[in-house]
TIPADREN-939890 format. One record per residue: residue number from 0; residue in one letter; chain; z, x, y of N, C-alpha, C in turn. Coordinates in steps of 0.2 Angstrom, whole numbers, plus 2048, in hexadecimal, padded with zeros to 3 digits. Each point is the difference from the previous one (the first is absolute). Layout:
BEGIN
{NUM; 'A'; 'A'; {Z; X; Y}; {Z; X; Y}; {Z; X; Y}}
...
// end
This chain:
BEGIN
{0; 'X'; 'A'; {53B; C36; D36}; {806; 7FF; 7FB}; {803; 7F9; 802}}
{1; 'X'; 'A'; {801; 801; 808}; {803; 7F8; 801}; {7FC; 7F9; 7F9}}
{2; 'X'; 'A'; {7F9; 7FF; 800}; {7FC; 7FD; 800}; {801; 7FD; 7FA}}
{3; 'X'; 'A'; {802; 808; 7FA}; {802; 7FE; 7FA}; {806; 7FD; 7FE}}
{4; 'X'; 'A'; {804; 803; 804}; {808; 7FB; 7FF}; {7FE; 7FA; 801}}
{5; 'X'; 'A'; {7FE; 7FE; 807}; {7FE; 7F8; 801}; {7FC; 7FF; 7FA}}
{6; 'X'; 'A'; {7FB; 801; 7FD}; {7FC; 7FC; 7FC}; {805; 801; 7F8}}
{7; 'X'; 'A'; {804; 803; 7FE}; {807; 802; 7FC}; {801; 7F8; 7FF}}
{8; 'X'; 'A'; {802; 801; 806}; {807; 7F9; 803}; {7FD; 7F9; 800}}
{9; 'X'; 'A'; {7F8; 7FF; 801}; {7FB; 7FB; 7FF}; {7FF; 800; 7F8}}
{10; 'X'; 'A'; {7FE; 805; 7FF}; {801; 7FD; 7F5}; {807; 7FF; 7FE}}
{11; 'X'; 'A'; {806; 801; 801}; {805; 800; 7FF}; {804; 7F8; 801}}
{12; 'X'; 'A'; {7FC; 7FE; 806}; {802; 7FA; 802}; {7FA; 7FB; 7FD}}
{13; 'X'; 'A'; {7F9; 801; 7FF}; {7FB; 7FD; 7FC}; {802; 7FE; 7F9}}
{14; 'X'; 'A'; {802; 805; 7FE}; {802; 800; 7F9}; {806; 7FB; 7FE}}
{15; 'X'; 'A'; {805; 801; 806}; {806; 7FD; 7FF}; {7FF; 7FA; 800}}
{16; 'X'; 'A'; {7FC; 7FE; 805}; {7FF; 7F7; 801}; {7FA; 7FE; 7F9}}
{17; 'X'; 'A'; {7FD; 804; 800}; {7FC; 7FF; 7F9}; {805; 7FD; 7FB}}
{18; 'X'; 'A'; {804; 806; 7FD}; {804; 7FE; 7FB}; {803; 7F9; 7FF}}
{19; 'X'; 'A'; {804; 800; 807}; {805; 7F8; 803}; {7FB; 7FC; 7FE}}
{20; 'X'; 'A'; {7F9; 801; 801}; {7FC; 7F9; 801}; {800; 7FF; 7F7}}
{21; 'X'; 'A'; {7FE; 806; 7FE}; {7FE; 7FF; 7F8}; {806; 7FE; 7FB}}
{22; 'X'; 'A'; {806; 801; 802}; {806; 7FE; 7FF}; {800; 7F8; 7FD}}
{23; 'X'; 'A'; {800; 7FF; 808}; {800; 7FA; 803}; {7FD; 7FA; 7FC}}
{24; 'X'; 'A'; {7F9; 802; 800}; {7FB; 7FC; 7FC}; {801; 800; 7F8}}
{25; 'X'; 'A'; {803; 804; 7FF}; {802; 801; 7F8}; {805; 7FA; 7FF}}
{26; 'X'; 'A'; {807; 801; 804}; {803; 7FC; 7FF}; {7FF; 7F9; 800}}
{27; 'X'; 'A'; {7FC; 7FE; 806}; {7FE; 7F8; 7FF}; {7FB; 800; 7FA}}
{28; 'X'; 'A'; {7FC; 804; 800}; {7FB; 7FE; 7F9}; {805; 7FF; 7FB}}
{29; 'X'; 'A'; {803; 804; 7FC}; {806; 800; 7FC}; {804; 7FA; 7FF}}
{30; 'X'; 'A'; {802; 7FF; 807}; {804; 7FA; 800}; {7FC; 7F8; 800}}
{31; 'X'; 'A'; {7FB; 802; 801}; {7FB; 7F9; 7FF}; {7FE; 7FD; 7FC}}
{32; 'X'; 'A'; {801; 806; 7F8}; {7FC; 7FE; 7FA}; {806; 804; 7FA}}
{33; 'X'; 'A'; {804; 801; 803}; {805; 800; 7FB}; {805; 7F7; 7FD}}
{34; 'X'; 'A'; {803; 803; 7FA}; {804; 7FC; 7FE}; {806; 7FE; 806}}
{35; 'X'; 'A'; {802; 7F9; 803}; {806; 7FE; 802}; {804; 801; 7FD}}
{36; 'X'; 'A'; {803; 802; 7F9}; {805; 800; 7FE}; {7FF; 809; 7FE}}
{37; 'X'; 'A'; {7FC; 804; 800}; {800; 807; 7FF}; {802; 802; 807}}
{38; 'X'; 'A'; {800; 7FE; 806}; {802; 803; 806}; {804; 7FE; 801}}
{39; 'X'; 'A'; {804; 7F9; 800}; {808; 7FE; 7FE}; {804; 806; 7FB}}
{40; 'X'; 'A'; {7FD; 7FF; 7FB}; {805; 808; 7FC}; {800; 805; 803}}
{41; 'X'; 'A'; {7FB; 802; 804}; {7FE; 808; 802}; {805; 801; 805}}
{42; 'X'; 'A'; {802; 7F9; 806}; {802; 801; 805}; {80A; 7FE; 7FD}}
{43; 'X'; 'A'; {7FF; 7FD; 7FC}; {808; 7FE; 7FC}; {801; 808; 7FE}}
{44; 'X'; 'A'; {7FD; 804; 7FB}; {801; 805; 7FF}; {804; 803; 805}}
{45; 'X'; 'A'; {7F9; 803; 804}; {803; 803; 806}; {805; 7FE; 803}}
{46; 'X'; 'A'; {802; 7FB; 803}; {807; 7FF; 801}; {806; 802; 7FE}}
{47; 'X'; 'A'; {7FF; 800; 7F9}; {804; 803; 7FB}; {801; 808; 803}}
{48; 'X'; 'A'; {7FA; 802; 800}; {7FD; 807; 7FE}; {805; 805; 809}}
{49; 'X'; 'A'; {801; 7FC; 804}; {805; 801; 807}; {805; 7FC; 801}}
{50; 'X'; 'A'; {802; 7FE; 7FB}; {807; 7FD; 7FD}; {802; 7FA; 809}}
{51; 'X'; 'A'; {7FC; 7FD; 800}; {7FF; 7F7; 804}; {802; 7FD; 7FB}}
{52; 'X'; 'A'; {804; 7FD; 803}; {802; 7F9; 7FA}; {7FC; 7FB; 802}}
{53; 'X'; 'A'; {7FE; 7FD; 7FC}; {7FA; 7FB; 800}; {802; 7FA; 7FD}}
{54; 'X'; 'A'; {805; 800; 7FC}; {802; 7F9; 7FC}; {806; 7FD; 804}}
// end
């Protein structure tokens, strides 16, 4: 029983750091081949969108 808890707790953390990484990668791919001026709106939005004043 022990055995399976640990190995639980090994896919759980596998998993987890999997996702981060794939996150991860997303985001700089994304931001590498996107529009400068589509990711200035996206991040101005947002701003907005958590009431930051940005002007």
């Amino acid at each position: 029983m022990f055995f399976s808890i640990a190995r639980a707790r090994l896919d759980s953390q596998t998993l987890s750091i999997a996702a981060a990484a794939l996150l991860g990668l997303s985001l700089i791919f994304v931001a590498g081949f996107a529009n400068a001026t589509a990711l200035h709106d996206a991040a101005h939005d947002q701003r907005h969108a958590i009431a930051f004043p940005c002007h």
